[in-house]
N, C-alpha and C positions, 0 to 999 in steps of 0.2 A: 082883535080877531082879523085874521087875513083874508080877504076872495080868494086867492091862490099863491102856491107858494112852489117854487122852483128851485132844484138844486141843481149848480153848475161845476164845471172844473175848477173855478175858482172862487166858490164860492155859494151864494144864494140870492136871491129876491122874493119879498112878500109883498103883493098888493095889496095897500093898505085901503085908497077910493080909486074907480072907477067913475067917469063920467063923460059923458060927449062933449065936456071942453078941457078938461083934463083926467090925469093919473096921477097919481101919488104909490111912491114903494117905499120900503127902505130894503138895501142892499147891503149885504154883506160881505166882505172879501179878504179871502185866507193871508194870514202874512207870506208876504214874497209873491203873491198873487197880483192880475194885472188885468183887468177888459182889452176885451180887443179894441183898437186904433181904428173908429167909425167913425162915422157921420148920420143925420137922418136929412129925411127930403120934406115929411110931415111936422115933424115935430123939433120943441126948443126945450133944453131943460136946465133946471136950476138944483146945485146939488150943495148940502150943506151936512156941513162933515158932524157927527153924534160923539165917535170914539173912532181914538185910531191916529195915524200920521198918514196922509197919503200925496204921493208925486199925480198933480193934475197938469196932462197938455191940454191944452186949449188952442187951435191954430198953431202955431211957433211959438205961443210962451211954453216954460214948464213952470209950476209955482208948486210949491211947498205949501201943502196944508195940515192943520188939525183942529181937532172937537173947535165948537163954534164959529166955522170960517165958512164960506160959501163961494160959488163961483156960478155966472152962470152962460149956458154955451148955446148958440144963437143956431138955428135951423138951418143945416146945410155945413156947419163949422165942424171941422175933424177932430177929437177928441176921446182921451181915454183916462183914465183913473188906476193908480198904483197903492200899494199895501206896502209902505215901504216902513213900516211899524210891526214889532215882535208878539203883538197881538189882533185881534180880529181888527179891522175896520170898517166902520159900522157909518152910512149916511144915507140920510133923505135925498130922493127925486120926485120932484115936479115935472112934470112933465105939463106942456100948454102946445094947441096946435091942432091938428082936424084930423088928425089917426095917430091909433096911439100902439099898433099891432107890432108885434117883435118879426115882423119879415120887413119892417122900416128901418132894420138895421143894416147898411154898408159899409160890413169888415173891410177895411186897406190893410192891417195887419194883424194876426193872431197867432197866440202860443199854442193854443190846441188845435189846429187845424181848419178854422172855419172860413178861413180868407177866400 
């Protein structure tokens, strides 16, 4: 059962715990779908792939992931996550850090407009 559940252009997220030292979602993201190219200033997060194929930047790497793989992106590091698989893509984030609120987001690039 989820605390809340959000539907986005490309995609979704369910809050799975909430806590004052972490968050936990899992995220879902449409094939061909993409997050926006961010960063946070609060928070660090560790993401491990469920289902799916997906292109993660991390700073200047790109890597190539799927199901069982994890990466995890340090507080302050630019990054974004790709669907680059012909079906849903599906992983877990943790989140660690002293705010965990989605106006912590600092779009540098986006496909819908939010930059």
């Amino acid at each position: 059962m989820s605390l809340e559940r959000s539907d986005r252009p490309w995609g979704s997220y369910e809050v799975l715990l909430e806590a004052s030292t972490h968050k936990i979602k899992t995220i879902t993201i449409k094939p061909g779908a993409r997050l926006s190219l961010q960063r946070h200033q609060k928070r660090a997060e560790h993401w491990f792939i469920v289902l799916g194929k997906a292109l993660v930047t991390v700073g200047n790497k790109k890597i190539e992931m799927a199901a069982n793989s994890a990466v995890d992106i340090a507080i302050g590091e630019l990054h974004r996550i790709e669907n680059i698989g012909s079906t849903d893509l599906v992983f877990i984030e943790v989140q660690t850090g002293t705010y965990f609120g989605e106006d912590d987001i600092e779009r540098i690039e986006d496909d819908f407009g939010r930059a």
